[in-house]
MARGU-794242 format. One record per residue: residue number from 1; residue in three letters; x, y, z of N, C-alpha, C in turn. Coordinates in steps of 0.2 Angstrom, whole numbers, plus 2048, in hexadecimal, padded with zeros to 3 digits. Layout:
! residues N
  num  residuo  n_X  n_Y  n_Z  ca_X  ca_Y  ca_Z  c_X  c_Y  c_Z
  NUM      ala    X    Y    Z     X     Y     Z    X    Y    Z
...
! end
This chain:
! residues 143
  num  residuo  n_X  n_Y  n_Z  ca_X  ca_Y  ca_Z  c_X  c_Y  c_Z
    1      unk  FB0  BDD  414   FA9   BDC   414  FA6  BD8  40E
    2      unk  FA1  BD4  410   F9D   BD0   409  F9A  BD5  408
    3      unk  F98  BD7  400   F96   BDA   3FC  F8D  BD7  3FD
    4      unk  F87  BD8  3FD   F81   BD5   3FD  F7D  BDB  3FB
    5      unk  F78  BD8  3F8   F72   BDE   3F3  F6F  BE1  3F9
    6      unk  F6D  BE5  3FA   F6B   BEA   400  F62  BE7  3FF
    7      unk  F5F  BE6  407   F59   BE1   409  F53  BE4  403
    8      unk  F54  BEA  402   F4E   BEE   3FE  F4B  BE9  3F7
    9      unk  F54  BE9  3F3   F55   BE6   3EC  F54  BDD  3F0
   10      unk  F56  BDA  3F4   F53   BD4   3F6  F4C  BD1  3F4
   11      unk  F4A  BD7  3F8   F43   BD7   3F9  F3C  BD4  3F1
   12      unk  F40  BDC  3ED   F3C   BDE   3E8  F40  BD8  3E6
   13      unk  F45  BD2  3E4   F47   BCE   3E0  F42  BC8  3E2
   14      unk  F44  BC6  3E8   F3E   BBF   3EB  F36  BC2  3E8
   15      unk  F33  BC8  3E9   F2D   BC9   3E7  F2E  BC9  3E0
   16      unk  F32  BCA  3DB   F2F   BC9   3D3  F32  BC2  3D2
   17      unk  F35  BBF  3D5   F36   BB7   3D6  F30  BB3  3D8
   18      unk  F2C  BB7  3DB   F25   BB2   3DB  F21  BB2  3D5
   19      unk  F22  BB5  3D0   F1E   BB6   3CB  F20  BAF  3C5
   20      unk  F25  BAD  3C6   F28   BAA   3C3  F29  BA1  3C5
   21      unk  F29  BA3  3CC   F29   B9D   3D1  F26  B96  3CE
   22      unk  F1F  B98  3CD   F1C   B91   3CC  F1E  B8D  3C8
   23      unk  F1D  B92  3C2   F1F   B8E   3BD  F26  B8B  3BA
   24      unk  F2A  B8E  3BE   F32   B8C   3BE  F33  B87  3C3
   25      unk  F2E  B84  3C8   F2C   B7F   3CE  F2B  B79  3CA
   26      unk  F25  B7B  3C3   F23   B75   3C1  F27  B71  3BD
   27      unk  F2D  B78  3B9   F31   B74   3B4  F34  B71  3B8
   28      unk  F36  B72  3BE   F3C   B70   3C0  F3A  B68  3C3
   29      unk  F33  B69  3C4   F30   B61   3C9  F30  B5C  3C3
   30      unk  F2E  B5F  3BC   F2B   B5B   3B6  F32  B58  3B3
   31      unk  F38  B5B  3B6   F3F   B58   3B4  F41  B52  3B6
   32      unk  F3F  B53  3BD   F42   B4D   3C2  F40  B48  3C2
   33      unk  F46  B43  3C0   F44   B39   3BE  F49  B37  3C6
   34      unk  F44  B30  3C6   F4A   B2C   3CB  F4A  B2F  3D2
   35      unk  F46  B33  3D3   F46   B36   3DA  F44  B33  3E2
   36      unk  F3F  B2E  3DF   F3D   B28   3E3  F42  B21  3E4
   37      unk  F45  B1E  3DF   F4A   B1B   3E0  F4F  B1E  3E5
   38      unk  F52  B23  3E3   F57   B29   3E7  F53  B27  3EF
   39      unk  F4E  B2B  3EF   F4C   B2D   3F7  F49  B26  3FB
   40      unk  F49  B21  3F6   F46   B19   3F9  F4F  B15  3FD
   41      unk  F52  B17  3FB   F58   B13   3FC  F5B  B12  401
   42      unk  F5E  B0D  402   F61   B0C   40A  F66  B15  40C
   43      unk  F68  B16  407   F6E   B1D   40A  F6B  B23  40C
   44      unk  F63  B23  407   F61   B2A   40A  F5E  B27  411
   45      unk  F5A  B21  413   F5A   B22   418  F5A  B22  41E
   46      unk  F62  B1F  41B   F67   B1F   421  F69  B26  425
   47      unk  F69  B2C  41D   F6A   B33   41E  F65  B35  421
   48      unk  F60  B33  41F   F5A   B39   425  F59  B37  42B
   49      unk  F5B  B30  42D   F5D   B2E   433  F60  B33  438
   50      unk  F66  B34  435   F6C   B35   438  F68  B3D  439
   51      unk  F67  B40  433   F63   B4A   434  F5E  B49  43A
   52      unk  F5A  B45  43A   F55   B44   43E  F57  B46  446
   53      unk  F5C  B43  447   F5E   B40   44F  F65  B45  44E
   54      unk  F68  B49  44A   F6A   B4F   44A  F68  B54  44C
   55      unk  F61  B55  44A   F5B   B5C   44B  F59  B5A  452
   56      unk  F56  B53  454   F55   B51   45A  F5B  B54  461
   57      unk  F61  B52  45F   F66   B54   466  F67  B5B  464
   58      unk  F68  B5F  45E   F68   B66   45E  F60  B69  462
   59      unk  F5B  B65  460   F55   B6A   463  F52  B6D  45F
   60      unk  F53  B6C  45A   F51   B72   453  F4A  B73  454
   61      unk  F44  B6E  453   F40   B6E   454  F3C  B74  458
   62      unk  F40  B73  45F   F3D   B76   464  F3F  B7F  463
   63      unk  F46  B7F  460   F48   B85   45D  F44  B89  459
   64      unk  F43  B85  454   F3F   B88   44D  F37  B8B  452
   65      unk  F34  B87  454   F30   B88   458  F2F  B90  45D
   66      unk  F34  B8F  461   F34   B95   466  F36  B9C  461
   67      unk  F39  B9C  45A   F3B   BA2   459  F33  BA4  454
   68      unk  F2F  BA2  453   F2A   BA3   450  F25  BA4  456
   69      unk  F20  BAB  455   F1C   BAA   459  F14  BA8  459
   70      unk  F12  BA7  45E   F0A   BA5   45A  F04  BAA  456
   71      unk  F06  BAE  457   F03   BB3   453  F06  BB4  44C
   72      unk  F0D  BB2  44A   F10   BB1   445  F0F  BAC  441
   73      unk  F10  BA6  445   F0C   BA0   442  F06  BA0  43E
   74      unk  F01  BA3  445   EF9   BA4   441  EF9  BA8  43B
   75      unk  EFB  BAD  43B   EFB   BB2   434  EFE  BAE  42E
   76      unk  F05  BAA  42E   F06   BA8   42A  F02  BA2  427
   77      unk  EFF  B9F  42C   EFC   B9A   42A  EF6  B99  428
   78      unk  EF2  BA2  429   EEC   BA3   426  EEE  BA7  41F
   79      unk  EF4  BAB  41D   EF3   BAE   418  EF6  BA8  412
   80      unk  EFB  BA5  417   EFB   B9D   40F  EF7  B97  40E
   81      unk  EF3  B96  414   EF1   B91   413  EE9  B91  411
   82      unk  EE6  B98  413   EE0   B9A   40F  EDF  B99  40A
   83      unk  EE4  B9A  405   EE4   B9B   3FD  EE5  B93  3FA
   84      unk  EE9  B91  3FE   EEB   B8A   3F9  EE7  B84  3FC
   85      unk  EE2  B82  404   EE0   B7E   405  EDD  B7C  400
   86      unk  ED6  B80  3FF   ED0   B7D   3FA  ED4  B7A  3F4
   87      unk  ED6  B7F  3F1   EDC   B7C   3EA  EDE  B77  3EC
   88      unk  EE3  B75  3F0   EE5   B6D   3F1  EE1  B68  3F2
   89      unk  EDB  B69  3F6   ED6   B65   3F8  ED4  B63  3EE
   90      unk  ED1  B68  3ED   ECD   B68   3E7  ED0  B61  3E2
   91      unk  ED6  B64  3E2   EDC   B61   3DE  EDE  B57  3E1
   92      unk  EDB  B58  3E8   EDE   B50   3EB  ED9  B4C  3EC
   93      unk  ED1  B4F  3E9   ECA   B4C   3EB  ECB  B42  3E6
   94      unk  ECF  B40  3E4   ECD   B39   3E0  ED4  B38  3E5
   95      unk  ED9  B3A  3E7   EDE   B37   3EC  EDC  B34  3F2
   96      unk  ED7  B3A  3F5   ED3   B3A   3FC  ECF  B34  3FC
   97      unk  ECB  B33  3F8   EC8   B2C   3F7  EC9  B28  3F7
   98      unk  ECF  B28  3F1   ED2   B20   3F0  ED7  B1F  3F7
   99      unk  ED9  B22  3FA   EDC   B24   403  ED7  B20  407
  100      unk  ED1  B22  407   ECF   B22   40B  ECA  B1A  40B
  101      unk  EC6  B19  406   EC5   B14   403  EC5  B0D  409
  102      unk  ECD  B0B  409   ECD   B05   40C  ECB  B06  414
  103      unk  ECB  B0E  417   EC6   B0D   420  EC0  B0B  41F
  104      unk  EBE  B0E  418   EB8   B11   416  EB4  B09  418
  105      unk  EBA  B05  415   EB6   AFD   413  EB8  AFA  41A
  106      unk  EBE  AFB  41F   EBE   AF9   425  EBB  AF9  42A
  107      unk  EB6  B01  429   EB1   B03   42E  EAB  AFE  42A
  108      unk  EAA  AFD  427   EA3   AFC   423  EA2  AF4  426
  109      unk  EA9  AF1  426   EAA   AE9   429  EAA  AE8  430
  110      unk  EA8  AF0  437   EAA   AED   43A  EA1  AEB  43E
  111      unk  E9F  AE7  443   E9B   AE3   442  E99  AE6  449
  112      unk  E94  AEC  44D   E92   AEF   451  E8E  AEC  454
  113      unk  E8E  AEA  45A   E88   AE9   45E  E83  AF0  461
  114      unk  E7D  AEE  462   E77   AF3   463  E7B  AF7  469
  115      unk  E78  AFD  46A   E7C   B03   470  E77  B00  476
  116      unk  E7C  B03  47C   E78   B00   480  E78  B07  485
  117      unk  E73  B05  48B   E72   B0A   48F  E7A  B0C  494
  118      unk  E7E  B0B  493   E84   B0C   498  E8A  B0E  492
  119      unk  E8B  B13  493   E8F   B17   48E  E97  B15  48D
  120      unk  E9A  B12  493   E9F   B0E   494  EA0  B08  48F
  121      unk  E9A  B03  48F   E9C   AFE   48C  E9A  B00  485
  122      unk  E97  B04  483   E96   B07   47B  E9E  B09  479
  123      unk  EA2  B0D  47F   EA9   B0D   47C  EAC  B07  479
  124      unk  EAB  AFF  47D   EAF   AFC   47F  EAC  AF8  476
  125      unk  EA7  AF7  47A   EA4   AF2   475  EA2  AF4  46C
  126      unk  EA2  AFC  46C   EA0   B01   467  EA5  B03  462
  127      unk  EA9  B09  468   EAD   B0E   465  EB5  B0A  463
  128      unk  EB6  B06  46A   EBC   B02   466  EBE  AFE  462
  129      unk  EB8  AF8  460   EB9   AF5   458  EB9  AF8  454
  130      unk  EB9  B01  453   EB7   B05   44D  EBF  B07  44E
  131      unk  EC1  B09  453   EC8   B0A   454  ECD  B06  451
  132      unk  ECC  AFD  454   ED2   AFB   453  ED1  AF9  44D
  133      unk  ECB  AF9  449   ECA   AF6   441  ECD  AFB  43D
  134      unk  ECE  B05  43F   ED1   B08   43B  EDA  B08  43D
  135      unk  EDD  B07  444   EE2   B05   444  EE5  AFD  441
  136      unk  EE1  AF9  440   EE4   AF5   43D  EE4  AF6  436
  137      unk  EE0  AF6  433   EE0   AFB   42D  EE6  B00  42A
  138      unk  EE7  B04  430   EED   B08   42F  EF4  B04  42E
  139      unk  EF4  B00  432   EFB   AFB   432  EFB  AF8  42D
  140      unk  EF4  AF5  42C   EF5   AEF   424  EF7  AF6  41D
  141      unk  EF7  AFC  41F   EF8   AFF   418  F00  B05  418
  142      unk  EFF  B06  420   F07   B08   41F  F0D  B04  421
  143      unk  F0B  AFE  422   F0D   AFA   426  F13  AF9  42B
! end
């Protein structure tokens, strides 16, 4: 039989391991050079290809999925992401901008004709050159 710490001492180790966590996350992120070259290069993403379309014939997805349930999810999702939205946002407010910037300036160029009485052609004539000016938009920048 494998010998393993009994669930109680697991437990209380991963909880005094949070206390420690961040800060051993930072050293460790503040270390890492060259990580972009690595993850840009033809081999990784040959390799994530190949995981991708592994996970796909396994099914994983649909796995992962059905063993969580929706009431699990929701709790999870309210008790972590409560706390860190605002902080991340706070934190990403001159990224968001400078992100958003270029629709900002595609919408501002697209050139609207006056609404008219027929709700249809305000889609055609309206709603769609504000669409395809932010899909183009989106091509010319993730290309």
């Amino acid at each position: 039989m494998v010998k393993v710490k009994p669930l109680d001492v697991v437990k209380k180790n991963y909880s005094g391991a949070a206390n420690t966590a961040a800060e051993r996350y930072k050293e460790s992120i503040s270390q890492v050079s060259g990580w972009k070259e690595r993850a840009t290069s033809s081999e990784a993403e040959e390799l994530w290809k190949a995981k991708i379309q592994e996970a796909i014939a396994a099914e994983r997805r649909k796995k992962a999925l059905e063993a969580v349930s929706e009431s699990e999810w929701k709790d999870a999702a309210i008790k972590k992401g409560y706390s860190r939205i605002g902080q991340g946002m706070r934190a990403a407010v001159d990224k968001h901008a400078k992100n958003w910037a270029p629709y900002k300036d595609a919408l501002e160029a697209v050139d609207l004709p006056p609404r008219s009485v027929d709700p249809m052609a305000n889609v055609d004539n309206r709603l769609k050159p504000i669409v395809a000016a932010l899909v183009e938009k989106k091509k010319e920048i993730k290309g």
